[in-house]
C-alpha positions as CSV (number, residue, x, y, z in Angstrom):
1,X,26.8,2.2,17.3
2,X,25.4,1.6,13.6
3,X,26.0,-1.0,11.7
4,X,26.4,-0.7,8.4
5,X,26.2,-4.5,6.6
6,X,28.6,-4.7,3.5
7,X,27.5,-7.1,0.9
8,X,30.8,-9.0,-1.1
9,X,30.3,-7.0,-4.2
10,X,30.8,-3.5,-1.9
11,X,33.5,-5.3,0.2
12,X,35.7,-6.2,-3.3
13,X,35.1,-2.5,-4.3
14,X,36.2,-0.4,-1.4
15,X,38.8,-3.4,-1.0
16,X,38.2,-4.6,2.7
17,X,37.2,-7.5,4.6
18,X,34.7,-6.9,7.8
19,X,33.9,-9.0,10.3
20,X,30.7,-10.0,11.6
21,X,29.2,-7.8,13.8
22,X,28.0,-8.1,17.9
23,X,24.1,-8.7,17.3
24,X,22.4,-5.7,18.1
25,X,18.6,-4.4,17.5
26,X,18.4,-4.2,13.7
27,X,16.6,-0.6,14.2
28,X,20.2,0.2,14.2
29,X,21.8,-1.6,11.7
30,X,21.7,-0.5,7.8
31,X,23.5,-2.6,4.9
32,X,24.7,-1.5,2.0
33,X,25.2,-2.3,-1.5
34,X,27.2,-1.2,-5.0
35,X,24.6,-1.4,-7.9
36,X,24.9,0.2,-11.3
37,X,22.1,2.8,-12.3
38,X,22.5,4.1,-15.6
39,X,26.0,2.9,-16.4
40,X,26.8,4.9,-12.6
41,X,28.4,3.4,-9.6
42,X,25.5,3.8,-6.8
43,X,24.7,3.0,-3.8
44,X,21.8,1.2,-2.0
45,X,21.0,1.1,1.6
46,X,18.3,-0.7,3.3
47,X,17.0,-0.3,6.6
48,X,17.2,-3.5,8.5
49,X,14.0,-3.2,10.4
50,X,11.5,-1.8,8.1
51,X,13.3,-2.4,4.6
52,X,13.3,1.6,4.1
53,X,15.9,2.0,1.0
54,X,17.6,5.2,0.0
55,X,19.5,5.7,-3.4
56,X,22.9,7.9,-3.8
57,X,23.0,7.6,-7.1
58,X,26.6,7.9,-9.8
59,X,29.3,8.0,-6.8
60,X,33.1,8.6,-8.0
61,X,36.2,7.0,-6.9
62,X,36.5,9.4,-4.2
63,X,33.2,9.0,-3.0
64,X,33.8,5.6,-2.8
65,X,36.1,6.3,0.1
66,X,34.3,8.3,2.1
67,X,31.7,5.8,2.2
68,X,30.9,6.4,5.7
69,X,30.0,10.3,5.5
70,X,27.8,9.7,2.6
71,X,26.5,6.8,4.2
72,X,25.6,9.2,7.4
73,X,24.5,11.9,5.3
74,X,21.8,9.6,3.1
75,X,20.3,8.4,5.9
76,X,19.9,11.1,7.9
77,X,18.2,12.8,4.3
78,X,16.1,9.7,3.5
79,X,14.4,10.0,7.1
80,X,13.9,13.5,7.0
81,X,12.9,12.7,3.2
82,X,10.4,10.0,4.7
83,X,8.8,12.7,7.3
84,X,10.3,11.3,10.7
85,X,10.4,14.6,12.6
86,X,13.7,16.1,12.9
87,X,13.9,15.8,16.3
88,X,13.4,12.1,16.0
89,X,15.7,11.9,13.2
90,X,18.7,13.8,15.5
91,X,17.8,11.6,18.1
92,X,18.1,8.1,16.3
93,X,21.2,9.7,14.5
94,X,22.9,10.0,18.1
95,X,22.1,6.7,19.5
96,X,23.1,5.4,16.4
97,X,26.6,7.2,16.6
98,X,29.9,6.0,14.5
99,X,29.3,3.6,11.6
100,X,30.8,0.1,12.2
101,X,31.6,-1.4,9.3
102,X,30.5,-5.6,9.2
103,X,29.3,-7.8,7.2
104,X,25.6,-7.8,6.1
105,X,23.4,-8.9,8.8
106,X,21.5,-12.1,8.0
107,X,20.0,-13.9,5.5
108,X,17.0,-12.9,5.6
109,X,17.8,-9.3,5.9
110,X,19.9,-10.0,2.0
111,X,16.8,-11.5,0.7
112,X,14.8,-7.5,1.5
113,X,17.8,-5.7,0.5
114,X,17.7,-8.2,-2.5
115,X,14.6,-7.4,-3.4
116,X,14.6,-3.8,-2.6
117,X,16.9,-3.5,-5.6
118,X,14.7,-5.2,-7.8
119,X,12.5,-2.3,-6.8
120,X,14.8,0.0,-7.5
121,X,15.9,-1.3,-11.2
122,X,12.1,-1.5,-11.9
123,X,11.5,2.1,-11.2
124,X,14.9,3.3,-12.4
125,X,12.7,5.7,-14.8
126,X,13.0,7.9,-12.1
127,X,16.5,8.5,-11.6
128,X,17.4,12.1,-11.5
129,X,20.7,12.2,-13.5
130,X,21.6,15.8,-12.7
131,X,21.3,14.8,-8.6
132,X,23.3,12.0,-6.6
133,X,20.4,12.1,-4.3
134,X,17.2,10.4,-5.5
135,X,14.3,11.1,-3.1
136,X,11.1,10.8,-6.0
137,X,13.4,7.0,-6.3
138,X,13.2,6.3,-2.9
139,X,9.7,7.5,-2.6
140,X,8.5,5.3,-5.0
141,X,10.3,2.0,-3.8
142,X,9.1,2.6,-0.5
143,X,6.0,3.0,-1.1
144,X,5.9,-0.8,-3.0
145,X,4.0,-3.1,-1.0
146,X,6.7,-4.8,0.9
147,X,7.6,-7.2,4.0
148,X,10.9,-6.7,5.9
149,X,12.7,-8.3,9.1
150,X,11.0,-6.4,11.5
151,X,7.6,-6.6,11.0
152,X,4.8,-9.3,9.7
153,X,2.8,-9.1,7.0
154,X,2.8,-6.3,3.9
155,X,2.6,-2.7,3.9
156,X,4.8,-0.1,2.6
157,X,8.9,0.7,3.6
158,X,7.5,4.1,4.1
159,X,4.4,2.7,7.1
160,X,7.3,-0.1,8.1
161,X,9.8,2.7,8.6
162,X,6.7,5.0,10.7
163,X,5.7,2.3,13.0
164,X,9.3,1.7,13.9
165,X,10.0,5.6,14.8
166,X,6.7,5.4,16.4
167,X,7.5,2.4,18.9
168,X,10.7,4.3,19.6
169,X,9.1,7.3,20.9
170,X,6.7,5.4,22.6
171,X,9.3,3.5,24.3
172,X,11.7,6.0,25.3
């Protein structure tokens, strides 16, 4: 099952309280965040594992309540976006299954997502304000030098990301 991490900011939005999650590999876990782009209610995801970040960008009311089919959708298009082969993609999107909704997923994994979004503000340039989907945004924050949970030392979201897909394949 994924798990999709709600910061309190998203939480007081969408008006729920989560609990924590069971502790799972963080391949499989996401969170999530509400940020302002523009003067528009967005949304920020970041990969647990490899700090990989995806953008929907001006989300309505309604949208808002269907966070978990946008949430689904956006990642499934921001791995495809990052070149993971389809087949990988599908596969990852089926072990992942239903979205359980908990609480972000540690400290550490805030302090990326955290910083992700710094990313994000700094190259908010490239929003596309016709589009709720923002892959030249992503593209550019992931390709930031970076660290994340999963991995030590710097490289890019985007290399992060690869080498996890890659030790998935190799492992299953």
């Amino acid at each position: 099952m994924m798990k999709l991490g709600l910061t309190w900011p998203l939480q007081r939005l969408l008006k729920v309280a989560v609990p924590y999650g069971d502790t799972i590999h963080r391949g499989l876990c996401w969170d999530a965040h509400c940020i302002t782009l523009h003067g528009r209610s967005s949304l920020l995801l970041v990969h647990c594992e490899s700090r990989y970040t995806c953008v929907r960008y001006d989300l309505s009311p309604m949208d808002w309540k269907r966070l978990e089919e946008i949430v689904y959708e956006e990642i499934r298009l921001g791995l495809l976006d990052a070149g993971i082969p389809e087949e990988q993609v599908s596969a990852y999107m089926e072990e992942a299954g239903d979205i359980q909704l908990t609480r972000t997923h540690g400290r550490r994994e805030v302090a990326f997502l955290n910083r992700a979004w710094e990313d994000v503000l700094s190259a908010d340039l490239l929003v596309d304000q016709s589009s709720n989907r923002q892959p030249l945004l992503n593209h550019a924050v992931n390709d930031r030098l970076c660290r994340c949970a999963g991995a030590n030392g710097i490289d890019t979201a985007h290399a992060h990301l690869r080498r996890y897909f890659h030790e998935r394949e190799r492992t299953t």
